[in-house]
N, C-alpha and C positions, 0 to 999 in steps of 0.2 A: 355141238359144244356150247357152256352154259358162258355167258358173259360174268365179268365180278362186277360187283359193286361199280366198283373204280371205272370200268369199262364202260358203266351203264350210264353213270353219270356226265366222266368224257364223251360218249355219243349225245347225251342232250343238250349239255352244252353246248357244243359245235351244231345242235341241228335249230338248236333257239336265237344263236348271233346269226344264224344265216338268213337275210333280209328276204322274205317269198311275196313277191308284186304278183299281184293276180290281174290288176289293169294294166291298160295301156296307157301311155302319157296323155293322148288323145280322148280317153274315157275318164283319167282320172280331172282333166278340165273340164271335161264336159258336167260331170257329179258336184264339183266345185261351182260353175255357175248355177248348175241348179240349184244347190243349196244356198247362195248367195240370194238368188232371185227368190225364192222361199220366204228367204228371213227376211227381205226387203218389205214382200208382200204382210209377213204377219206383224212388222214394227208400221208400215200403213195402217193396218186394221188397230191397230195399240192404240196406235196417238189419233186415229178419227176416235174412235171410242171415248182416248180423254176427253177430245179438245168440245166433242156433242157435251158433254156431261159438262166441260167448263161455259160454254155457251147458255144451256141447260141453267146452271147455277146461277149466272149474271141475270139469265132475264126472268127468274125467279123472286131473286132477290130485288133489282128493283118494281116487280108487282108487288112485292110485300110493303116494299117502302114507299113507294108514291102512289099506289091505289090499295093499300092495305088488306090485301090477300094473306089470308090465316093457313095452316096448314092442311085444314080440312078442303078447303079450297085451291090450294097449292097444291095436294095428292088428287083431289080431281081434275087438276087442268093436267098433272103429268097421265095419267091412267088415260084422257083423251089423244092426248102427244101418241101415248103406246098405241091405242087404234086405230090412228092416222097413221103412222109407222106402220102398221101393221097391214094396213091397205095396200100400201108400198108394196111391203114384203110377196104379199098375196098376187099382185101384179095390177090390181082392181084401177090403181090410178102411180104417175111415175112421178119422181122427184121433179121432174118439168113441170107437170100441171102443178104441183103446191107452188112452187117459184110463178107462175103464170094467175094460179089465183088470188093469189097476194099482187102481185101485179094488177089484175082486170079488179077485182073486188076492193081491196082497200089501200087501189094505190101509191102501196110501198113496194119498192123493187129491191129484193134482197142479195142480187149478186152485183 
């Protein structure tokens, strides 16, 4: 037997208000912290990104202004920055020894 219209639309109705949980309450907190802990991690990686680039910016600008670094010289000092960073990245040397050679070398102690 063919269903009507009427028929067809009263069954979807009734089958779309019907609420279908596929988790458990225990799974559904468990997806909730992890997406928590997620977003936590990627608004960390946001604002280290700005706050290097504001640091970045400050000691940019006063090389321009009290030792008069131009920007052809200002794009070489960052492109150095990026290969140092890059050593980092590599593993080659760790964010300790740069805080340690600035220490032992031209004792300023940066943290």
């Amino acid at each position: 037997m063919e269903m009507s219209r009427q028929q067809r639309r009263s069954l979807e109705r009734q089958s779309s208000k019907k609420p279908t949980y596929d988790m458990t309450r225990t799974q559904v907190v468990e997806a909730t912290k992890t997406t928590i802990a997620q977003e936590i991690e990627k608004a960390k990686k946001e604002l280290s990104i700005y706050y290097t680039g504001v640091i970045a910016s400050a000691f940019f600008i006063s090389l321009h202004d009290e030792y008069g670094f131009g920007k052809k010289r200002l794009k070489t000092l960052l492109a150095a920055v990026g290969n140092t960073m890059d050593s980092v990245t590599a593993g080659t040397v760790s964010l300790e020894d740069l805080v340690q050679i600035c220490k032992d070398e031209f004792d300023i102690d940066v943290l």
